[in-house]
C-alpha positions, 0 to 999 in steps of 0.5 A: 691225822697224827704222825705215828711210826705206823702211818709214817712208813707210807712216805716210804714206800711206793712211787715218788708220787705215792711217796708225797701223796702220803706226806700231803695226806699226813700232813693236811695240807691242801696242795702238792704240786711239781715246782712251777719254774722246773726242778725235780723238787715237789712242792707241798704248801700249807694254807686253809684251802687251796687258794690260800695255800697257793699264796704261801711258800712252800715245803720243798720234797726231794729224794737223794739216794746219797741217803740210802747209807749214809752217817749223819755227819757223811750227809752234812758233808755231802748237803754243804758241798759245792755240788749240793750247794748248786743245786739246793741253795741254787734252788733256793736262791733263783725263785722269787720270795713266794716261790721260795721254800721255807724248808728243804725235806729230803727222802731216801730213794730206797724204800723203808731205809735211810736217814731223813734231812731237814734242811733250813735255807738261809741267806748265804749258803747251806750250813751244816747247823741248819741240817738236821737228819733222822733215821727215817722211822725215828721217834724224833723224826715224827716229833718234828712232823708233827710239828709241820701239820697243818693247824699246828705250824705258824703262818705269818705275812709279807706284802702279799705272801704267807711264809710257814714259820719252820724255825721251831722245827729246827730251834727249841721254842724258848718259853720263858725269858732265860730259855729265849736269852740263854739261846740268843747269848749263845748265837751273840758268841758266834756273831762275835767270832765272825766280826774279826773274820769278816773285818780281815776279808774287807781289808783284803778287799783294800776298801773301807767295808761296811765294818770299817765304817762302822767301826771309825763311826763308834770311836768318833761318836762313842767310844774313841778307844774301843778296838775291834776286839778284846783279849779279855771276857770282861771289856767290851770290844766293837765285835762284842758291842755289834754281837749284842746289839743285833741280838738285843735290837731283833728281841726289841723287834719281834717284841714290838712286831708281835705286840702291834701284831695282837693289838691290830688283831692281825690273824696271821704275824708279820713275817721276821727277817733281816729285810723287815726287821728294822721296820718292826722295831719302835718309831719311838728309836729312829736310831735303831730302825736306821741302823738296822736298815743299813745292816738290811741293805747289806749283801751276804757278801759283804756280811761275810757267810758266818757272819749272816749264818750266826745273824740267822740263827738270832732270827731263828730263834726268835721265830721259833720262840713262845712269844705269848707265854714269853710275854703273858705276864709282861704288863702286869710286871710293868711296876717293877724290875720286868722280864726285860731285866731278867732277859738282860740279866740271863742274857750277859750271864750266858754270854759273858758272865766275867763281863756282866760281874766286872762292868756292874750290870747290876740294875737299880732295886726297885725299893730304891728308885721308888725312894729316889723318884717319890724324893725328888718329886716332894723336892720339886714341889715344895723346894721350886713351888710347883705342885704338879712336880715331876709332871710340870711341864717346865721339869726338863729330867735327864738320866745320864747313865740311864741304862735299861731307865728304871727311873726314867720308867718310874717317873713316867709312871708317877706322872702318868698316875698323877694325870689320870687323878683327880685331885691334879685335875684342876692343876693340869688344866690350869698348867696345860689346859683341858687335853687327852694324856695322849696329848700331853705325852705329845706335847709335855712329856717326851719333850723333856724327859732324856735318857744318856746310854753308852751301850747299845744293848741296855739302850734298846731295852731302855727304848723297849721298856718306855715304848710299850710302857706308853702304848700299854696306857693307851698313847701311840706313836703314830706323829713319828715323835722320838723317845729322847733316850740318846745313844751317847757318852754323857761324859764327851765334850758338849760340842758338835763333830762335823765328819759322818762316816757311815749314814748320818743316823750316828752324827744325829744320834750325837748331835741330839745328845750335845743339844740336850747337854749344851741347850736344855735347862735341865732341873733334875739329873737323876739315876746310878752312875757306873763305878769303875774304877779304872774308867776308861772315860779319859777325855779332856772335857770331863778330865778338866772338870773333874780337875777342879776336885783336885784341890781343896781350900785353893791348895792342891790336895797332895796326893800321891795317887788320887785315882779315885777321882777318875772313878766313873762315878765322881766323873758322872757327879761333875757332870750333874753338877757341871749341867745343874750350875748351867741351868742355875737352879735344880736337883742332883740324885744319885745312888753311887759309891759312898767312899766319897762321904769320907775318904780324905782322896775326895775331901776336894770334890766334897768342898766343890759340892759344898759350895755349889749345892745349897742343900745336901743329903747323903743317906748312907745305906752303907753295905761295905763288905770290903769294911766289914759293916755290921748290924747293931747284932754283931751281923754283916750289913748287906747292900743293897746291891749284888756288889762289895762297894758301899753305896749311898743316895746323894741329893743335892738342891740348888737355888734353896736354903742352906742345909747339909744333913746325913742318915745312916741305913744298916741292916739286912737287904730285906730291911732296908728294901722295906724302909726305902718303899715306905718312905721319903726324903721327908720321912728319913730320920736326917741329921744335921751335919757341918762339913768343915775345912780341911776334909769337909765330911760329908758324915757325923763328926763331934767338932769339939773331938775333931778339932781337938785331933787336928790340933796334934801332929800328923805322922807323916809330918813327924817323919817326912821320908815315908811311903807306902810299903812293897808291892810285888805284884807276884809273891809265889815268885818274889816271896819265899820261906827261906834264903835258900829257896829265894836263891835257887828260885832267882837262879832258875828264874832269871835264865828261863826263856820268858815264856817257860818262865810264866808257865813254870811258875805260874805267872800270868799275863803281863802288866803295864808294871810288872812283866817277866822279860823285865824282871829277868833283866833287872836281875841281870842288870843289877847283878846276880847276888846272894846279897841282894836277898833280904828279909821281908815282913810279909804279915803280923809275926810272919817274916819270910825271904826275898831278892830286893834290887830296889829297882821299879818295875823289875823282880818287884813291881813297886819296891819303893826305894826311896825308903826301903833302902833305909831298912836293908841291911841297917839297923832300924826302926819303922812305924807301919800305919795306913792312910785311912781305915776302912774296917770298924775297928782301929787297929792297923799299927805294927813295927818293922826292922827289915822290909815291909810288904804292903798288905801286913796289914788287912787293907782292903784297898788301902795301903800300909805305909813305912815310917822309918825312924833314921835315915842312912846314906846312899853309899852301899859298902859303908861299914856298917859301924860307919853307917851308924855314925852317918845315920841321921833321924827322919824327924822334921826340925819342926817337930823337934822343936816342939817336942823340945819346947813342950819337955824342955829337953830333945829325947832320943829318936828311938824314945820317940818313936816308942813313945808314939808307939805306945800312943797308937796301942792306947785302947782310948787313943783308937776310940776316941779318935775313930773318925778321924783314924779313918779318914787320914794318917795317924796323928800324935798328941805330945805331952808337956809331962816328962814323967808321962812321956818316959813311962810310955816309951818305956811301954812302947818299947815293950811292945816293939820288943814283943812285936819283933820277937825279941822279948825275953818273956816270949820263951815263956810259954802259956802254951803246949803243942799236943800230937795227935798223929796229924804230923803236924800238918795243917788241914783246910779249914783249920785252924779251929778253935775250941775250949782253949785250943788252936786245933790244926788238923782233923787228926786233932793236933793242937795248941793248947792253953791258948786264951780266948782273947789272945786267938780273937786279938787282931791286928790290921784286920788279922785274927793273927793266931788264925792268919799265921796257920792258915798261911801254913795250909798244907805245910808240915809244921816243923819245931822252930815253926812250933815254937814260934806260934807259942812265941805269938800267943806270949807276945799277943798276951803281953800286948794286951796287958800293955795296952791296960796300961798305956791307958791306966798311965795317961791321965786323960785326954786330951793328953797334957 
């Protein structure tokens, strides 16, 4: 019989006998009866029969009159009380476990009105999210008894007794992977809000608590700087890593539970608690069952009520959930990127999506590993002569950031194909002998393939993947034999630690990893490694193998800040190499990073890699959107991955013939998808290359152009006071549109109380470098003046206003005073150039007479440097005519020399620095160049022919006359501004380009006559007529402004034709 609104009254009305009949009747359940043990509850128990109902939990009736009248929320408040809590979870709790009932469902005592409460006991209390209640004819009220019928309501088994799975009554039956992991995501949040809760409260108790413990064993074992929380959504914390562990650890759990239950043919399911739960997880993860067997010992005390109310909820949800649709299709996706991933990938973007974007939980594509697993396969065969490859025996693999093991879980499937095919019958036998694939794995696979897994979540996924991957073929894990996937920082020293703090199973689990690292002759170190680059692994181990990059040709490299050697990426490199040196002989392949190829920051790494690898390959599948990578047709280059970092497939092979060679990939992610499935390491179109002393590039270069540059002067070796340009680390306070505004923002600014200040305006949280309290006191302490207020070059053409003090971390973060103190208030020159360039084309060149702010070139994560042409003394109220005489040129000796010797006389510094200026705006120069513009500072090629040197200073001094607005020929316009009743304001998403107009407004205010050359012309990585506007977004454009925008397009103009005839006037190159 189906509950209807109709037959529904007959619970309520009648005797409280007539009442419980009804329910059994509607129901179909095959007992009702008292409580046994006494109370004034019913119990009603489902079951086949009767003697099967007998021996499973029931559903408890009661009747209360308090819900005669009461609201929802009044019966909540009532049900959770002191009074309530006694006497239904005391019900509750004082029965044995086959008396227990699964579910509480309370009547009204007055006939045919009231609200109906469902209620779900759990461990520690009544809550008022496990109470649910019903107007007692409510269309939803029927819905969820109808739930209840005997037939439609789960029975799963414990030792001797069936529990009724009430859980989706109360929870939504997740059916599909993102249901299941946005609901657990949301139970992970509370279980993380609970741990500093329940941390607190054991301190109180002054002992060292369950969470004490666990915590100290984490940061012994793992991660030495993890703290208890975090005040961010992006790092992890311990709260953050035990939330997701237990939500990760049970969804492994009642997978493998509900799988072995199907396999076995078990009629009913094996029940799913936090008693039981470790037990169901894989044997194949010891690591796991042991921890989750400390947290089934723990008592709801010493788990804290919230804490083991938000660890039901994740018990809950899986036993309410559709596992069968769930995971119906789960071993036909088993060749590629599962559900498991997808759960993974659902699960952080509910739970913390900032985290899941700043830590790169990003997996590996499939087209990818496929590429790399096949790759390294040929390698082992035709590089070690072992025709079997991955699947020989003597191939010990270790994926040290394995992650959820995409390549662990395409080798096992490479080698168990190979096993089953008869082509490699012959070889197996003669290798290992005539035995079973259930055999081998015993015995030849899970003794030599290893997993390295910081976090606990991808850990169990990667546990989960393998396990059911291996039972799907036919092998069980009935020998207790583990899946070497270790629970571990690859990156931690390699030596045994003696204090176990909570159990023993975490000093294993480490213990385990440090043999692997120190005892097994690892041949091939396979996988992605983590790019982050403010890693947080600064141990000394790996800190002093990483050390050995920072030298090249036996010199130290020189940098002034190498940071990107404490990449985590470069930091997991030097261990593959560290563990391949130690074996002797053997293969590293990652997919990571490829700034390394070029970068002049990692010309050290790549010299080690040179000299310990015999055989290298960078397969370059470029997609730096941050460089602004195209394809042959002018579009962007996708990545291969959801990030802006360039990626690139690195092999390198030890103990073979010396060979380094290098292949471009670009194109769309489709593109590339399908070339890395259809092919291999012996099938990509590789090309010799010859890294060679100082950069050792792992890319094409011509030798003869490349020696040919390196044969001229350096920049920084011509000026050798220089340095990277102002970082204010907040320009909507430091930066501003006039003198005036400077002043009357620093005057407020400097006697705000610090915290009204940050609100005001708008300055975040605090840094290590930057932070309110100390730019308010180096505003104090230099001395409030107007002085102090000095004009910046903020961006191409675009000079504004700030306080300068030239004091670090103060109003600015970095204000480089060691060399802008040159530009205040002087008169001088600077040549801005960048260390390197990361875009196509080369471009990023411009002067300055004032300060300089870091970004007036587009970066893109370089940084502008300032090369200023004369130096001035440290005497602030010098006469300005004094300081002239006292000026002296920021030339090296050596470089006058040779400028002397090559000219025969020693030109002005101001000719100088024209001169190179004019170099730099070369079109030839910049082409010709490229590579190497790209890798380190600018270098200058000097000529013997005065004639030539004076005819490019002059040009070079044009162009500094231009480019500082100081031209004459700008006040002759090629331009006119047309008001269309827009008042000169510029509206978002403009400027707009169209047919010789520069439109600013949707009114249709414009500047006309502007040549399509001059509004595409870039400078830096800025489209400048474009840039200067839309940095005026929202401000009214005034007449000066006007007229300096037609300023811009007459001095863009005449850059051009000046760059025609730089190069018309130098005869060739290389310049004589």
């Amino acid at each position: 019989m189906t509950f209807n609104q109709d037959n529904s009254y007959a619970f309520m009305v009648g005797t409280e006998d007539d009442r419980v009949e009804a329910l059994k009747e509607l129901l179909g359940y095959p007992v009702l009866q008292h409580d046994p043990q006494g109370s004034d509850f019913w119990y009603l128990r489902p079951g086949k029969d009767e003697n099967d109902a007998l021996e499973t939990c029931p559903i408890a009736i009661g009747f209360y009159s308090e819900l005669n009248e009461a609201t929802d929320q009044e019966i909540k408040q009532i049900l959770t009380s002191k009074e309530k809590q006694h006497e239904i979870y005391g019900h509750y709790a004082n029965r044995e476990f086959e008396q227990q009932p699964v579910m509480y469902l309370l009547l009204p005592t007055t006939e045919g009105t009231g609200r109906v409460p469902l209620v779900l006991p759990t461990e520690g209390g009544l809550r008022q999210r496990q109470i649910e209640t019903f107007q007692w004819n409510d269309a939803e009220l029927i819905a969820r008894l109808n739930r209840l019928k005997q037939g439609k309501l789960p029975i799963a088994t414990k030792s001797f007794c069936s529990i009724p799975q009430v859980d989706w009554v109360f929870y939504p039956a997740a059916k599909t992977a993102g249901e299941l992991a946005r609901a657990l995501a949301e139970a992970a949040r509370r279980i993380e809000q609970a741990i500093p809760r329940v941390y607190k409260n054991e301190e109180n108790e002054a002992t060292d608590g369950y969470l004490h413990k666990l915590l100290k064993s984490f940061q012994k074992e793992l991660l030495p700087t993890l703290q208890l929380t975090s005040d961010n959504e992006k790092d992890y914390s311990f709260a953050d890593i035990y939330a997701q562990t237990i939500a990760y650890a049970l969804f492994t759990a009642r997978v493998f539970g509900y799988v072995r239950d199907k396999r076995e043919g078990r009629e009913k399911e094996t029940h799913f608690d936090r008693e039981s739960a470790w037990q169901q997880l894989p044997e194949t993860n010891p690591f796991l069952r042991k921890l989750f067997e400390d947290i089934s010992q723990q008592t709801p005390k010493e788990l804290g009520d919230e804490l083991i109310g938000a660890i039901a909820d994740i018990f809950g949800i899986l036993r309410a959930a559709k596992m069968d649709a769930i995971l119906s299709d789960f071993q036909l996706k088993m060749n590629r990127e599962d559900i498991v991933i997808r759960f993974y990938e659902d699960f952080l973007a509910a739970y913390k999506p900032q985290m899941r974007e700043r830590r790169g939980v990003y997996y590996t594509p499939e087209p990818v590993v496929s590429y790399m697993v096949r790759s390294v396969d040929i390698l082992v065969k035709e590089k070690f002569n072992k025709p079997l490859g991955l699947a020989d025996p003597e191939v010990e693999i270790l994926e040290p950031a394995c992650g959820t093991a995409s390549f662990l879980l395409y080798i096992f499937r490479l080698i168990h194909e190979r096993f089953h095919d008869i082509e490699y019958r012959e070889l197996f036998k003669f290798k290992v002998g005539d035995i079973s694939w259930s055999q081998y794995v015993e015995n030849h696979l899970l003794t030599r393939i290893y997993g390295f897994e910081l976090l606990m979540a991808p850990y169990a996924i990667a546990h989960l993947k393998i396990s059911l991957f291996l039972e799907e073929t036919g092998y069980k894990f009935d020998s207790g034999k583990r899946l070497e996937i270790i629970l571990t920082n690859t990156l931690d020293v390699p030596e045994r630690k003696s204090e176990v703090l909570l159990g023993e199973y975490i000093s294993e689990e480490s213990d385990r990893a440090v043999a692997i690292k120190r005892d097994q002759p690892v041949m091939l170190v396979i996988g992605n490694p983590p790019y982050s680059y403010e890693s947080e692994n600064t141990g000394e181990w790996i800190t002093s193998l990483v050390h050995d990059y920072y030298q090249v040709d036996g010199k130290p490299l020189g940098e002034r800040n190498p940071r990107g050697l404490q990449d985590d990426y470069v930091k997991f490199i030097r261990f593959a190499q560290w563990k391949i040196e130690k074996t002797g002989q053997g293969i590293l392949a990652f997919i990571n990073n490829h700034g390394f190829l070029d970068n002049p920051t990692f010309r050290g790494m790549r010299q080690q890699l040179f000299q310990c690898f015999d055989a290298l390959y960078f397969f370059d599948l470029h997609g730096n959107s941050k460089k602004g990578e195209k394809q042959s047709d002018g579009s962007p280059d996708v990545n291969v991955f959801d990030i802006q970092q360039g990626v690139s497939i690195l092999f390198g092979i030890k103990n073979t013939e010396k060979y380094i060679s290098h292949c471009h990939l670009y194109g769309s992610r489709e593109i590339k998808y399908k070339h890395l499935a259809n092919s291999d390491i012996n099938y990509t179109q590789w090309k010799a290359i010859k890294p060679q002393s100082p950069f050792y590039l792992f890319v094409p270069q011509s030798t003869e152009l490349f020696t040919e540059y390196e044969g001229t002067w350096k920049l920084t070796d011509i000026f050798p006071v220089n340095s990277v340009s102002i970082v204010t680390a907040r320009d909507s306070l430091t930066i501003r549109w006039s003198k005036e505004e400077v002043w009357r923002v620093v005057t407020d600014f400097y006697k705000l109380p610090p915290e009204d200040a940050r609100t005001k305006y708008d300055l975040g949280k605090d840094t290590r470098d930057w932070q309110v309290l100390l730019a308010q006191q180096d505003i104090k302490s230099s001395g409030l003046s107007e002085d102090k207020i000095s004009q910046i070059l903020y961006r191409p053409f675009d000079s504004r206003y700030t306080y300068y003090t030239g004091n670090s971390r103060g109003f600015h973060c970095t204000p480089r005073g060691e060399v802008m103190r040159h530009m205040v208030q002087t008169n001088n020159l600077g040549i801005i150039a960048n260390r390197q360039v990361k875009l196509n084309s080369v471009q990023h060149f411009w002067v300055s007479d004032s300060l300089v702010d870091r970004h007036i070139i587009e970066t893109a994560n370089a940084s502008a440097y300032l090369f200023p042409v004369y130096l001035y003394p440290g005497v602030n109220n010098l006469q300005s005519s004094l300081l002239q005489e006292q000026r002296r040129p920021n030339l090296s000796p050596e470089f006058l020399k040779d400028i002397t010797s090559k000219l025969g006389y020693t030109p002005t510094p101001e000719a100088i620095f024209y001169y190179i200026y004019a170099i730099f705006h070369s079109p030839t120069y910049r082409t010709r160049y490229a590579e190497s513009l790209k890798i380190d500072f600018p270098r200058v090629p000097l000529t013997s022919n005065n004639e030539l040197f004076q005819q490019l200073a002059n040009y070079g001094e044009e162009l500094v006359s231009l480019h500082l607005m100081k031209s004459l020929q700008l006040d002759n316009f090629i331009t006119k501004f047309v008001g269309k009743d827009g008042n000169n304001l510029v509206d978002a998403g403009h400027p707009k380009y169209n047919q010789d107009a520069v439109i600013i407004n949707k009114k249709g205010d414009k500047f006309t006559g502007v040549p399509e050359e001059v509004w595409k012309f870039q400078i830096g990585g800025y489209q400048v007529c474009q840039k200067w506007l839309k940095d005026r977004k929202g401000r009214q454009l005034t007449d000066d402004d006007i007229q300096h925008y037609q300023r811009i397009v007459v001095a863009l103009q005449q850059t051009i034709k000046l760059m025609d005839k730089i190069d018309q006037a130098i005869p060739s190159f290389p310049i004589q």
